[in-house]
PDB file with SEQRES, HELIX, SHEET and CRYST1 records, atoms N, CA, C and O in Angstrom:
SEQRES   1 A   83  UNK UNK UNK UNK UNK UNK UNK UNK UNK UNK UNK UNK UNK          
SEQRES   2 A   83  UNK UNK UNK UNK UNK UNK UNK UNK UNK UNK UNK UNK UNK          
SEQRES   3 A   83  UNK UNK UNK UNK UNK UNK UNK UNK UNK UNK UNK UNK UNK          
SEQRES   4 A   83  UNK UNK UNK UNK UNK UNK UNK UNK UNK UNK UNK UNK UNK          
SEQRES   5 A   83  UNK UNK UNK UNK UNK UNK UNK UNK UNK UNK UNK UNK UNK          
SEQRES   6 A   83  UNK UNK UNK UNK UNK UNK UNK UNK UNK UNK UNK UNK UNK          
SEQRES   7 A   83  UNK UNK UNK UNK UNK                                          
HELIX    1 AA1 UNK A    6  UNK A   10  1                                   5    
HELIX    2 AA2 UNK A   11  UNK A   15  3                                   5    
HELIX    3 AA3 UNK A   19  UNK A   24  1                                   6    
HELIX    4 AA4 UNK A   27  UNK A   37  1                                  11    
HELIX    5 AA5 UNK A   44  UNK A   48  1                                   5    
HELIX    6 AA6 UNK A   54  UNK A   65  1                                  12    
HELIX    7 AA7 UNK A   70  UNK A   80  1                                  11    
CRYST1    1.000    1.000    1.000  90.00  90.00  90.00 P 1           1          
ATOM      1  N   UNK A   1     -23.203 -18.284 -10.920  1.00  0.00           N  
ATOM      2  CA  UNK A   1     -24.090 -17.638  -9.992  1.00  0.00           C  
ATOM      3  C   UNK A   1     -23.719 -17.997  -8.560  1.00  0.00           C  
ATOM      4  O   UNK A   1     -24.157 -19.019  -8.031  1.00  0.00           O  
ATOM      5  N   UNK A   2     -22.892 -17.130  -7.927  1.00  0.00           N  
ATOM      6  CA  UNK A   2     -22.145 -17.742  -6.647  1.00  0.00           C  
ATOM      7  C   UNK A   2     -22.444 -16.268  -5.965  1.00  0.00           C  
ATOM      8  O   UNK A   2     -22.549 -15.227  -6.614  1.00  0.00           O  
ATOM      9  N   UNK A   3     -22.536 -16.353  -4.849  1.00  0.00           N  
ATOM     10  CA  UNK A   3     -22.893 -15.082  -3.731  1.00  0.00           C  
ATOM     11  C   UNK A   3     -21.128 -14.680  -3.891  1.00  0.00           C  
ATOM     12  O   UNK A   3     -20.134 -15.288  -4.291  1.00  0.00           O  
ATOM     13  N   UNK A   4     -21.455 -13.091  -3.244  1.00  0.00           N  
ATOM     14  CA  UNK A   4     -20.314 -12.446  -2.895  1.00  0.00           C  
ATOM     15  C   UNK A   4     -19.074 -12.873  -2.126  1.00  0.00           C  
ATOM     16  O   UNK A   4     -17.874 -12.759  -2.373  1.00  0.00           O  
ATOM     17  N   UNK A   5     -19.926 -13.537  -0.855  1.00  0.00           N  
ATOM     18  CA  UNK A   5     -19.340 -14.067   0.001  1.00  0.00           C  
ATOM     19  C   UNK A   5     -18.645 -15.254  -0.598  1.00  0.00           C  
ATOM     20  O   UNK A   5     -17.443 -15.087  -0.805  1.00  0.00           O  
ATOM     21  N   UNK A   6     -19.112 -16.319  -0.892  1.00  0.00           N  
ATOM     22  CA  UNK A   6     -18.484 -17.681  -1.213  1.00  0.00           C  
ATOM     23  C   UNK A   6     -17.263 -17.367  -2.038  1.00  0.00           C  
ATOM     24  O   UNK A   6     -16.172 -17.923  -1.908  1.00  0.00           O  
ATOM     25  N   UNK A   7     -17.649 -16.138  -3.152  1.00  0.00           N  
ATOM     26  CA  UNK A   7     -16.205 -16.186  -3.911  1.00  0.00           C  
ATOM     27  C   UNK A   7     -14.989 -15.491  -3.356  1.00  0.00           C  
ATOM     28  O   UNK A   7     -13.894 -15.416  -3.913  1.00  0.00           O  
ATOM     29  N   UNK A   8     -15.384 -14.908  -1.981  1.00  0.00           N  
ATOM     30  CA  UNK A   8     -14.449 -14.581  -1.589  1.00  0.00           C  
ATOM     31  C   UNK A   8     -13.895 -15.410  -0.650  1.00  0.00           C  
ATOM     32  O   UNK A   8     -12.671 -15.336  -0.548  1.00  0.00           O  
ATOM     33  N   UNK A   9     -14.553 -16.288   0.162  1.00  0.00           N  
ATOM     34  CA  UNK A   9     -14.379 -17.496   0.595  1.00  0.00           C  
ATOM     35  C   UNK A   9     -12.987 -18.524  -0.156  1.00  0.00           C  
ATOM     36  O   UNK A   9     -11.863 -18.862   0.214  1.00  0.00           O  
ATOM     37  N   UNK A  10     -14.053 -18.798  -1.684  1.00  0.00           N  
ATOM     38  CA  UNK A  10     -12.603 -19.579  -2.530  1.00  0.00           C  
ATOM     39  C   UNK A  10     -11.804 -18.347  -2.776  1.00  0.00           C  
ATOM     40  O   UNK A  10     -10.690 -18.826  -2.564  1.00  0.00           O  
ATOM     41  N   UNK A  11     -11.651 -17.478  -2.982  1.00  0.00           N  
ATOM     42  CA  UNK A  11     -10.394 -16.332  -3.607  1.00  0.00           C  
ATOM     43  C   UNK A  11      -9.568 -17.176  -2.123  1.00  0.00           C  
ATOM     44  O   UNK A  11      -8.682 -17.990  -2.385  1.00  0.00           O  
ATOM     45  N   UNK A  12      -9.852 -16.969  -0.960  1.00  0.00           N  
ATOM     46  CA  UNK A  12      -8.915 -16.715   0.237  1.00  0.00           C  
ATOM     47  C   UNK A  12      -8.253 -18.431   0.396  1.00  0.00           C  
ATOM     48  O   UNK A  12      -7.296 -18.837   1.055  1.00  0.00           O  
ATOM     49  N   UNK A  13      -9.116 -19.091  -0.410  1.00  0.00           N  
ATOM     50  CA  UNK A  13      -8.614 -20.678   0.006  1.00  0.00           C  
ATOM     51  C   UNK A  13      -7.892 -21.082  -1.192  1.00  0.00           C  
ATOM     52  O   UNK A  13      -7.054 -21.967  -1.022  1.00  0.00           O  
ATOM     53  N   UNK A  14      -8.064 -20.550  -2.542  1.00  0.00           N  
ATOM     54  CA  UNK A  14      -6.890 -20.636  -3.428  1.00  0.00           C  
ATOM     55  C   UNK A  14      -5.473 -19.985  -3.487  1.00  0.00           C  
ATOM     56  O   UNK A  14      -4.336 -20.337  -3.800  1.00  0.00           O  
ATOM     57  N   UNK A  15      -6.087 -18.884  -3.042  1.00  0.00           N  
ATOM     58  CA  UNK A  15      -4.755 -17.669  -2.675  1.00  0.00           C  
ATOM     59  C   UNK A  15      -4.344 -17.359  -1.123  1.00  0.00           C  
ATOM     60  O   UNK A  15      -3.391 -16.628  -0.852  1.00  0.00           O  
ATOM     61  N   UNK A  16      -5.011 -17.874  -0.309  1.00  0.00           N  
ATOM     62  CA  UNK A  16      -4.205 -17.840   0.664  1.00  0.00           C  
ATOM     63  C   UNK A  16      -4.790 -16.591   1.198  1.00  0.00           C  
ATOM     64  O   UNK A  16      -5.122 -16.949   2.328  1.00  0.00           O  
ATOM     65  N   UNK A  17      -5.130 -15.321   1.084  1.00  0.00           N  
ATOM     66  CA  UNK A  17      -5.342 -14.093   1.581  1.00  0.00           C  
ATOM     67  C   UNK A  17      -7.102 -14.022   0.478  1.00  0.00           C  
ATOM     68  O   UNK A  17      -7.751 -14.621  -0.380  1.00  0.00           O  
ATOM     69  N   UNK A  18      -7.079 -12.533   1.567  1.00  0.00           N  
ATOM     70  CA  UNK A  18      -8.706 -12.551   1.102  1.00  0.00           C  
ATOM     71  C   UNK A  18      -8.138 -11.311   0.117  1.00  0.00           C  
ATOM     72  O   UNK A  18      -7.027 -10.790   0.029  1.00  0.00           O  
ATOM     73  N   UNK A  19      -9.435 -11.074  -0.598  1.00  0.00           N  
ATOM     74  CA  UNK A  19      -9.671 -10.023  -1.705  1.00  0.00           C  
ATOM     75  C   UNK A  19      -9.207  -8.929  -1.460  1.00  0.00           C  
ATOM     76  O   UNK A  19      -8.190  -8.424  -1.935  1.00  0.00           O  
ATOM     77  N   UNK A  20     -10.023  -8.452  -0.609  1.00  0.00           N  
ATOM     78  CA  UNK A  20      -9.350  -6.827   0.077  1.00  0.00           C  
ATOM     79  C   UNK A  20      -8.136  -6.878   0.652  1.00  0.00           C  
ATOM     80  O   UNK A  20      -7.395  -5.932   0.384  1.00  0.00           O  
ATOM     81  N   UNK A  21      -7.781  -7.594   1.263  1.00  0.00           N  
ATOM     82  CA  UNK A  21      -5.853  -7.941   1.549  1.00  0.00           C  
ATOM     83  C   UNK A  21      -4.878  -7.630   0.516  1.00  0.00           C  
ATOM     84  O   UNK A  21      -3.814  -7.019   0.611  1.00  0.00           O  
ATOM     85  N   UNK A  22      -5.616  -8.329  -0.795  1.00  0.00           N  
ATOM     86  CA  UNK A  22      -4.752  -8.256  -1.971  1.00  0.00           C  
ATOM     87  C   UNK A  22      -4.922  -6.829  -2.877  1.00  0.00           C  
ATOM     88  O   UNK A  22      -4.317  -6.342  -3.832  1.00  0.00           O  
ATOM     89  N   UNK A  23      -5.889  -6.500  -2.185  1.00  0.00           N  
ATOM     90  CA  UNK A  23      -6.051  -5.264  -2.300  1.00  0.00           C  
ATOM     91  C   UNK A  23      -5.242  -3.835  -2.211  1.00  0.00           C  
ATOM     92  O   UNK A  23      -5.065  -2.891  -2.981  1.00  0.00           O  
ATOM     93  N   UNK A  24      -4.825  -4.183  -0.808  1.00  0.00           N  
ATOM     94  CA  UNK A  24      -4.467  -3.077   0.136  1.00  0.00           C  
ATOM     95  C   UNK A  24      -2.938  -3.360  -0.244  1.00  0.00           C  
ATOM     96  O   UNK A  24      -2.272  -2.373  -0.554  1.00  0.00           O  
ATOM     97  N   UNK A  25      -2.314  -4.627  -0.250  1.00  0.00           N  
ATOM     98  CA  UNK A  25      -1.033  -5.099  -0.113  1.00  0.00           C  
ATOM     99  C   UNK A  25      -0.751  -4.755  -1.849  1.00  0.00           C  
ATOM    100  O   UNK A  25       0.421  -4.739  -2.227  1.00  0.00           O  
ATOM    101  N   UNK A  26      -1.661  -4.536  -2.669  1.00  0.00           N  
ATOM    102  CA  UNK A  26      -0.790  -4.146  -4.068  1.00  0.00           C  
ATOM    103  C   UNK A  26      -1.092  -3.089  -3.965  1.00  0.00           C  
ATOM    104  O   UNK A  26      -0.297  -2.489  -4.688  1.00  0.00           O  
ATOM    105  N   UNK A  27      -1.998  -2.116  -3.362  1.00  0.00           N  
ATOM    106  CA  UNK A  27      -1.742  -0.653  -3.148  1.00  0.00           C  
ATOM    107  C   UNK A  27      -0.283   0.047  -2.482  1.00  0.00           C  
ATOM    108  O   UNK A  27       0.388   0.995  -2.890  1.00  0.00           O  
ATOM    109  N   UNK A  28      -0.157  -0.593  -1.627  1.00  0.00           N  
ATOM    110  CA  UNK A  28       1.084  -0.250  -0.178  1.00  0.00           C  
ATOM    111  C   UNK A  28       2.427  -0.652  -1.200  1.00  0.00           C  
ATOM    112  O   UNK A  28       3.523  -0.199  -0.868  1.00  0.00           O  
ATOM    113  N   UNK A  29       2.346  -1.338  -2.199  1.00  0.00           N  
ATOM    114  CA  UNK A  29       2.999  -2.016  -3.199  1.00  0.00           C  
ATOM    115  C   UNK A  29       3.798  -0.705  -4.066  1.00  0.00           C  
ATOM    116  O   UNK A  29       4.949  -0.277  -3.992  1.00  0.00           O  
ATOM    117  N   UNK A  30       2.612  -0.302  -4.906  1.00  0.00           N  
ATOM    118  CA  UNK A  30       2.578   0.924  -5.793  1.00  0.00           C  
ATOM    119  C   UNK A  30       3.057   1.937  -5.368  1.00  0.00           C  
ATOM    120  O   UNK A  30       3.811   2.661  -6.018  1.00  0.00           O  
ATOM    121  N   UNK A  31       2.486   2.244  -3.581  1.00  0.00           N  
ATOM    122  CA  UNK A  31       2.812   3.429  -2.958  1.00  0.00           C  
ATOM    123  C   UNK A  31       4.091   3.706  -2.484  1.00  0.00           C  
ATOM    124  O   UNK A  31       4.575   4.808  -2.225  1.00  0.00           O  
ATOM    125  N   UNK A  32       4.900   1.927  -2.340  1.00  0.00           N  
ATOM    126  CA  UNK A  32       6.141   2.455  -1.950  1.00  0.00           C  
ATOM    127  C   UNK A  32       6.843   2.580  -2.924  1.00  0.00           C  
ATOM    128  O   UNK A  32       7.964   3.045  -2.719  1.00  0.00           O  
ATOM    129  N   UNK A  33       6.399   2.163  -4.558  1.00  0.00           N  
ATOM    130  CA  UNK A  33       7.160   2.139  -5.642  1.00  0.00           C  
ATOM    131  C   UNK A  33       6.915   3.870  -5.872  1.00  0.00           C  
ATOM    132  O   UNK A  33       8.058   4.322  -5.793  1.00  0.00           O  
ATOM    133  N   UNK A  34       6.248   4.681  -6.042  1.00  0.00           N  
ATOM    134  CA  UNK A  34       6.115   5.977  -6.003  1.00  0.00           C  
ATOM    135  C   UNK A  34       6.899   6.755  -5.322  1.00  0.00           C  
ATOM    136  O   UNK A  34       7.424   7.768  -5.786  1.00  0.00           O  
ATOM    137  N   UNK A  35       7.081   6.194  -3.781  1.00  0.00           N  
ATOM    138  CA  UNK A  35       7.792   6.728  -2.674  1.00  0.00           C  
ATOM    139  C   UNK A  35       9.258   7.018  -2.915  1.00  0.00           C  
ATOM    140  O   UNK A  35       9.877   8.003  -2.511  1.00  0.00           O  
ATOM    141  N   UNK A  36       9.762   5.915  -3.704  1.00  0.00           N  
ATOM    142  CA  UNK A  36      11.000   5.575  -3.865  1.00  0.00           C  
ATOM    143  C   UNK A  36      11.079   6.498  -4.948  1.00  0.00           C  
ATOM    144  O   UNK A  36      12.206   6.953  -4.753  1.00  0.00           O  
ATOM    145  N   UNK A  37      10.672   7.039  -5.887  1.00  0.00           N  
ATOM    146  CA  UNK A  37      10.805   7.782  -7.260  1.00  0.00           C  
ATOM    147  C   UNK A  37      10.992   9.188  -6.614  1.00  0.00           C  
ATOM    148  O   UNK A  37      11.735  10.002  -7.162  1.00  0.00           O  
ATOM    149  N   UNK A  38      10.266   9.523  -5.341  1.00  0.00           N  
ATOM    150  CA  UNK A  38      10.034  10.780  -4.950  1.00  0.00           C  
ATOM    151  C   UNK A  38       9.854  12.023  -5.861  1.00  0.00           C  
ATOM    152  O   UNK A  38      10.216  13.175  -5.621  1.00  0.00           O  
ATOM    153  N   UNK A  39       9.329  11.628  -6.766  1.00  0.00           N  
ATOM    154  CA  UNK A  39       8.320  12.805  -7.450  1.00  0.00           C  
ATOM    155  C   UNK A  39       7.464  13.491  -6.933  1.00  0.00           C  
ATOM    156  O   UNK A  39       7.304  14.709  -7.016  1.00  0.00           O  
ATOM    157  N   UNK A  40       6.679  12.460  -6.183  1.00  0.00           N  
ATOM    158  CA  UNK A  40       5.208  13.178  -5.993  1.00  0.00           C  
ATOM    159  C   UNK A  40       5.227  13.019  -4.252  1.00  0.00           C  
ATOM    160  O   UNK A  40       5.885  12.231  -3.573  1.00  0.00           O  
ATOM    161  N   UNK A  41       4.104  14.237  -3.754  1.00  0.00           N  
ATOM    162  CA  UNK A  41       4.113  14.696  -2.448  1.00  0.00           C  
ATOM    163  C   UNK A  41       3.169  12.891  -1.838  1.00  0.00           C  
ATOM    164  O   UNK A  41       2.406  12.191  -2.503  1.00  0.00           O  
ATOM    165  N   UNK A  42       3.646  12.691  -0.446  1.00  0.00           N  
ATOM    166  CA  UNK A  42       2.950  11.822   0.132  1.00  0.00           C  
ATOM    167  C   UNK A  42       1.242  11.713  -0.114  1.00  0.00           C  
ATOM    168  O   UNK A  42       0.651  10.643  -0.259  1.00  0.00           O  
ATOM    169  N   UNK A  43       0.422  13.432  -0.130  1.00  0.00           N  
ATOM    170  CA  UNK A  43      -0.912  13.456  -0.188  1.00  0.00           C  
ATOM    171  C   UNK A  43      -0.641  12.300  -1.902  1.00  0.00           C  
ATOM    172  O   UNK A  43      -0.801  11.080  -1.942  1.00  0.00           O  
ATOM    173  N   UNK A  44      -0.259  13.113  -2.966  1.00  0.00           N  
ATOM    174  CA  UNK A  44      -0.815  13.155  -4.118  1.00  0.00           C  
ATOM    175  C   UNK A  44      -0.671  11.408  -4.112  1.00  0.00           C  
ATOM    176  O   UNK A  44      -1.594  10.760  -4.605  1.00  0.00           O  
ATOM    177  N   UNK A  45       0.325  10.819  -3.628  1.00  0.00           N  
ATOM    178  CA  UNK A  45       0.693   9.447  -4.138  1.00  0.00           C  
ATOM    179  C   UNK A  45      -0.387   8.716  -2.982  1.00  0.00           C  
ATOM    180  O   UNK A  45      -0.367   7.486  -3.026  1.00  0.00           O  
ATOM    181  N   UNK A  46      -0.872   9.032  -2.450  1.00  0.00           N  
ATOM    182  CA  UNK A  46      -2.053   8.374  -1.607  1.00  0.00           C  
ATOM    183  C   UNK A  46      -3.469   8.364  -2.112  1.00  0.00           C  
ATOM    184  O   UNK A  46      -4.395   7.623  -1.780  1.00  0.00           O  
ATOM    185  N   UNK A  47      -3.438   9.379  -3.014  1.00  0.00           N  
ATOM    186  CA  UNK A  47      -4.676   9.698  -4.014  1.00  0.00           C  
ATOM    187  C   UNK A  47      -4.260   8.950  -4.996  1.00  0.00           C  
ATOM    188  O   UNK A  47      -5.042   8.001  -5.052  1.00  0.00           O  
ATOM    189  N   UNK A  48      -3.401   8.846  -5.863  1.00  0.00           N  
ATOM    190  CA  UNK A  48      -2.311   7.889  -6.845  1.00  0.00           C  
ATOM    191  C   UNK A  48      -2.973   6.542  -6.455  1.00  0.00           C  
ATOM    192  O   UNK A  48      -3.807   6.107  -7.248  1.00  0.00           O  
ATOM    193  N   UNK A  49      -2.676   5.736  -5.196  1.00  0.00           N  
ATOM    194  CA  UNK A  49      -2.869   4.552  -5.109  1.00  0.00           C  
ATOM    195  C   UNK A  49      -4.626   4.526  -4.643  1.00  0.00           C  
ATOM    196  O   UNK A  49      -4.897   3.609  -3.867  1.00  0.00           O  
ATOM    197  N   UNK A  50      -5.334   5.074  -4.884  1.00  0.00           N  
ATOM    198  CA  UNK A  50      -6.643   5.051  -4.526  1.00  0.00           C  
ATOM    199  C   UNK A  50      -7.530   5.440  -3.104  1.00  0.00           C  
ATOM    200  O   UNK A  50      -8.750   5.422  -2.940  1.00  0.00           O  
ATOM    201  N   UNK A  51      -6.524   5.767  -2.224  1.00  0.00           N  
ATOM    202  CA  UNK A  51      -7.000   6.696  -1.058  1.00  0.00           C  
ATOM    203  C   UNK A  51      -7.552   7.608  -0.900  1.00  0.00           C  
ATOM    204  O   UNK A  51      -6.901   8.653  -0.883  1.00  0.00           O  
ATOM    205  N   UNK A  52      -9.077   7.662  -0.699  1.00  0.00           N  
ATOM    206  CA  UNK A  52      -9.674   8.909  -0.346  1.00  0.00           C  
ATOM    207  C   UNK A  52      -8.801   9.837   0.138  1.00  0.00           C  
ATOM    208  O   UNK A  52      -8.311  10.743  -0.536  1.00  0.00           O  
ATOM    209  N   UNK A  53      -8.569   9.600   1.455  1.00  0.00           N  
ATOM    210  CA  UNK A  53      -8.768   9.956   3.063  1.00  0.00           C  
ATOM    211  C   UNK A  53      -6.521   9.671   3.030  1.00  0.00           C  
ATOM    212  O   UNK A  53      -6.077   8.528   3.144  1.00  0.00           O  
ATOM    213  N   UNK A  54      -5.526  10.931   2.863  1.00  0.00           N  
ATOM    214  CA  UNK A  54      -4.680  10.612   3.252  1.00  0.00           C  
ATOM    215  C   UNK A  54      -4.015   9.990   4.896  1.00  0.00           C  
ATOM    216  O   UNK A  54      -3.057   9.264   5.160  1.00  0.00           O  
ATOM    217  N   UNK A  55      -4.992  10.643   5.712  1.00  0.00           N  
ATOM    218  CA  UNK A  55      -4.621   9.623   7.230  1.00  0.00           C  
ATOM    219  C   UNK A  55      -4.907   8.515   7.504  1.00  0.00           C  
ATOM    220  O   UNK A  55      -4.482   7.867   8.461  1.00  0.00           O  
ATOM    221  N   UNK A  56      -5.821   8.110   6.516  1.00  0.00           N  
ATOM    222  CA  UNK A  56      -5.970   6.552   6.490  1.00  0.00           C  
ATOM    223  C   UNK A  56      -4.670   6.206   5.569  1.00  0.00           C  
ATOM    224  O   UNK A  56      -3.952   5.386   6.142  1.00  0.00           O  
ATOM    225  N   UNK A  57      -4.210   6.583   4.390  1.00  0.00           N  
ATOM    226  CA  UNK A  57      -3.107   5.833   4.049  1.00  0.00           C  
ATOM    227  C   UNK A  57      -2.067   5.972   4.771  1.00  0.00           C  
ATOM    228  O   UNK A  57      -1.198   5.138   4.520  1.00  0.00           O  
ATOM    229  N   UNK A  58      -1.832   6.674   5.536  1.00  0.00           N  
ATOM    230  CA  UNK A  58      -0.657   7.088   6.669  1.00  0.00           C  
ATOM    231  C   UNK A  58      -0.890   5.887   7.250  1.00  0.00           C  
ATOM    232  O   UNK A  58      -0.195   4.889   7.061  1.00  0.00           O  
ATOM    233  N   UNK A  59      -2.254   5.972   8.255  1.00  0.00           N  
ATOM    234  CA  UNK A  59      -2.326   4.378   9.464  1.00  0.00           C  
ATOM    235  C   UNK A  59      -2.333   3.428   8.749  1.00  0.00           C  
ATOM    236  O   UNK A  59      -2.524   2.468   9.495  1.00  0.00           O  
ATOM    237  N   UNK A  60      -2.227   3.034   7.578  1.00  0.00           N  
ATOM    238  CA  UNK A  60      -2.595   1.886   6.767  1.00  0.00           C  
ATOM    239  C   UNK A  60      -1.288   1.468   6.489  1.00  0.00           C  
ATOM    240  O   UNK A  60      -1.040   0.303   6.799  1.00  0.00           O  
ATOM    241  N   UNK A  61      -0.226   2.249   5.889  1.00  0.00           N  
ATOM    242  CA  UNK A  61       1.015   2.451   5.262  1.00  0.00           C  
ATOM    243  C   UNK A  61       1.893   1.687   6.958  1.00  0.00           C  
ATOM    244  O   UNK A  61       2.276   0.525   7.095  1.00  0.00           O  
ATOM    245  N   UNK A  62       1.963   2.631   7.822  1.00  0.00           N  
ATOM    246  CA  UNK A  62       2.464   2.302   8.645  1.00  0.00           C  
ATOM    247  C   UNK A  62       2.063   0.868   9.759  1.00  0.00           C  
ATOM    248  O   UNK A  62       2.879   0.520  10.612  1.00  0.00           O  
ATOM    249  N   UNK A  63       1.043   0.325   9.629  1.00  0.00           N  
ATOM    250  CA  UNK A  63       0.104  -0.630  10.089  1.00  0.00           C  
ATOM    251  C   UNK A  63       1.254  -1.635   9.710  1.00  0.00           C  
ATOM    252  O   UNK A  63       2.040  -2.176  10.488  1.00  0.00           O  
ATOM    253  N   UNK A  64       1.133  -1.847   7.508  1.00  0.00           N  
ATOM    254  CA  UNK A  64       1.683  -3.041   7.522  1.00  0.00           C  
ATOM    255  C   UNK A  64       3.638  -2.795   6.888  1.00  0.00           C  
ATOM    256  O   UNK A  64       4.449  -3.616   6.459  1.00  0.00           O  
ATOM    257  N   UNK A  65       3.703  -1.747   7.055  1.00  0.00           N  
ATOM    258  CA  UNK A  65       5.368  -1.780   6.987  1.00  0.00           C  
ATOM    259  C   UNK A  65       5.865  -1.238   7.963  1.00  0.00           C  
ATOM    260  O   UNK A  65       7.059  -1.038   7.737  1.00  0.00           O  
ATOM    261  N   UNK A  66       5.471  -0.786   9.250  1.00  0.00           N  
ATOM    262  CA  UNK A  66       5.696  -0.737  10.439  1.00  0.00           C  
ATOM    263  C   UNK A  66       6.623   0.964  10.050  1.00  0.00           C  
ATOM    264  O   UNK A  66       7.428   1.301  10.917  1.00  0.00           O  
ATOM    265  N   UNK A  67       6.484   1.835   8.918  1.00  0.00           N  
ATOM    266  CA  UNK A  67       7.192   3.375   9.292  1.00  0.00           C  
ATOM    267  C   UNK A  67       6.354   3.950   8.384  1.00  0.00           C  
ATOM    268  O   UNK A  67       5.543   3.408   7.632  1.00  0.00           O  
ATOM    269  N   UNK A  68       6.648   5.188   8.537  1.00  0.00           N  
ATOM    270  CA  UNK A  68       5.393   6.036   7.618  1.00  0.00           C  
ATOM    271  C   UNK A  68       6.238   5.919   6.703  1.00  0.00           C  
ATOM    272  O   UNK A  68       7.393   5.526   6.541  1.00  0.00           O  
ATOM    273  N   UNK A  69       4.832   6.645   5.754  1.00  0.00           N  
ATOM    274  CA  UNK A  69       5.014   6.898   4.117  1.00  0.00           C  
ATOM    275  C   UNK A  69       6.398   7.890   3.867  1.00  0.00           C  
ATOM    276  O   UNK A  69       7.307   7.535   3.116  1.00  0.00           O  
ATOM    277  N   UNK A  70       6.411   9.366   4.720  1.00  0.00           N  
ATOM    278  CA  UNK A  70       7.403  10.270   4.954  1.00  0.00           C  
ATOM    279  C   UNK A  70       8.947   9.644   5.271  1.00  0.00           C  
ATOM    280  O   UNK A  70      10.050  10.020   4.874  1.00  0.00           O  
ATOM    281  N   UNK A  71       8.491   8.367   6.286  1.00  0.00           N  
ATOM    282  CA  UNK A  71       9.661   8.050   6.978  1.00  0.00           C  
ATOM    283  C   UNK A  71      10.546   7.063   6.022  1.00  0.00           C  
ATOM    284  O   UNK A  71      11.691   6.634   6.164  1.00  0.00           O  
ATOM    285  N   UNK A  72       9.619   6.879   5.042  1.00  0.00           N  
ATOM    286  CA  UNK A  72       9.889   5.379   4.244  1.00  0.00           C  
ATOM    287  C   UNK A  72      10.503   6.190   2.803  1.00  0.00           C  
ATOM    288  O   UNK A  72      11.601   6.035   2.268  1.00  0.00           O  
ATOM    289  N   UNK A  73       9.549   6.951   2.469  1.00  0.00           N  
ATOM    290  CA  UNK A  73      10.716   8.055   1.320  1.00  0.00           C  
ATOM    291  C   UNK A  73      11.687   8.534   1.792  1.00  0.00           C  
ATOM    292  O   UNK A  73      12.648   8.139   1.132  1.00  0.00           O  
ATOM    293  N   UNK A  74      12.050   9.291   2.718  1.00  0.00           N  
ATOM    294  CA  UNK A  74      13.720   9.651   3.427  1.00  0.00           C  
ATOM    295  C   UNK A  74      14.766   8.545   3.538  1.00  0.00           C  
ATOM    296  O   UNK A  74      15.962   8.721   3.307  1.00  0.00           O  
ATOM    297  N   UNK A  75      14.152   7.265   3.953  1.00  0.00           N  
ATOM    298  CA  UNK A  75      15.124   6.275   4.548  1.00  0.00           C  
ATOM    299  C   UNK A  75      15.519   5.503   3.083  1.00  0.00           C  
ATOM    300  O   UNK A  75      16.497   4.757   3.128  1.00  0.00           O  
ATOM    301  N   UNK A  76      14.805   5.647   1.785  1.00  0.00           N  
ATOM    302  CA  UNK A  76      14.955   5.116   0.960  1.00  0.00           C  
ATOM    303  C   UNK A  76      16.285   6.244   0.113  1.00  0.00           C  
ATOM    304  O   UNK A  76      17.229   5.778  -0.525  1.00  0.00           O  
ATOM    305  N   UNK A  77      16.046   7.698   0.315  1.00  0.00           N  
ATOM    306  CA  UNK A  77      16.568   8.404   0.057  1.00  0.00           C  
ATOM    307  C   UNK A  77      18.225   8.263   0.351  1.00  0.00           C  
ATOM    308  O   UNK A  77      19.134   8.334  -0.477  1.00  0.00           O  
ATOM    309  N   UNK A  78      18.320   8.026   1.901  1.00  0.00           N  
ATOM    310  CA  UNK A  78      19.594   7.578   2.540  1.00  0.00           C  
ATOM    311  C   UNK A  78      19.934   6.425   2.172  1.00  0.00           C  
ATOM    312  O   UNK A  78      21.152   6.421   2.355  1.00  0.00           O  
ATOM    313  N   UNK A  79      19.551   5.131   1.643  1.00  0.00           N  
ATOM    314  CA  UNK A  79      19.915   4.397   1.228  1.00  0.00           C  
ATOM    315  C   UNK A  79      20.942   4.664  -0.020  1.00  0.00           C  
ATOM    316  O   UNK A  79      22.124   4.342  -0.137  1.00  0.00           O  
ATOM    317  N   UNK A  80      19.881   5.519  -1.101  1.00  0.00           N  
ATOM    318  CA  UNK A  80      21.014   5.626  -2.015  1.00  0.00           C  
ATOM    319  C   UNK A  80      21.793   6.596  -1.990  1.00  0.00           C  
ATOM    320  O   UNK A  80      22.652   6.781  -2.852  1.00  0.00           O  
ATOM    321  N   UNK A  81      21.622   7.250  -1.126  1.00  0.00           N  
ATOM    322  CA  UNK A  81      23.290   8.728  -1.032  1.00  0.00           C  
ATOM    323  C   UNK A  81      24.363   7.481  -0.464  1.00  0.00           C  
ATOM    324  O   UNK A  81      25.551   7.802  -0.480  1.00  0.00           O  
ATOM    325  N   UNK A  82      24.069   6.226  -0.015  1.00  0.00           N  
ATOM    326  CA  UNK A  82      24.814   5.243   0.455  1.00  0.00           C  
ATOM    327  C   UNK A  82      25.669   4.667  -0.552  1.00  0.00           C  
ATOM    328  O   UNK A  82      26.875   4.513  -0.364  1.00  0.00           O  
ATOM    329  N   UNK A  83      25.235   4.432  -1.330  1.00  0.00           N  
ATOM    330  CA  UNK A  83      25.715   3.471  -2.865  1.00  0.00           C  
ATOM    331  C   UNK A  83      26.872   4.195  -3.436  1.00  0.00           C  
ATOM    332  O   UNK A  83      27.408   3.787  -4.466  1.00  0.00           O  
TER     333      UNK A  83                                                      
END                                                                             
């Protein structure tokens, strides 16, 4: 019987990051593993990883890998016409 708060308190002091961090960072995870397959359109794989709202996964995407979702499937693309 522990409040919301406190267990997220210990989550962040055992693991280092808080709940929703680990959240977002195994979403952005999935999304670039999708990205890289390029099957599916940027919307659908933003709905895929649990995104309402695709312009939030755009600012979100680009926030913590510093290029978009678009920019990050192409450049992955050029990577392997490289190989």
């Amino acid at each position: 019987y522990i409040s919301v708060s406190y267990l997220q308190h210990l989550y962040k002091l055992y693991f280092g990051i808080s709940p929703r961090q680990e959240i977002i960072q195994s979403r952005l995870a999935q999304a670039e593993y999708l990205l890289r397959l390029k099957e599916k359109s940027v919307s659908a794989i933003s709905e895929a990883c649990g995104y309402a709202n695709e312009e939030h996964f755009i600012r979100q995407f680009k926030k913590y890998r510093g290029i978009t979702p678009k920019s990050y499937q192409q450049s992955t693309a050029d990577s392997f016409r490289k190989k």
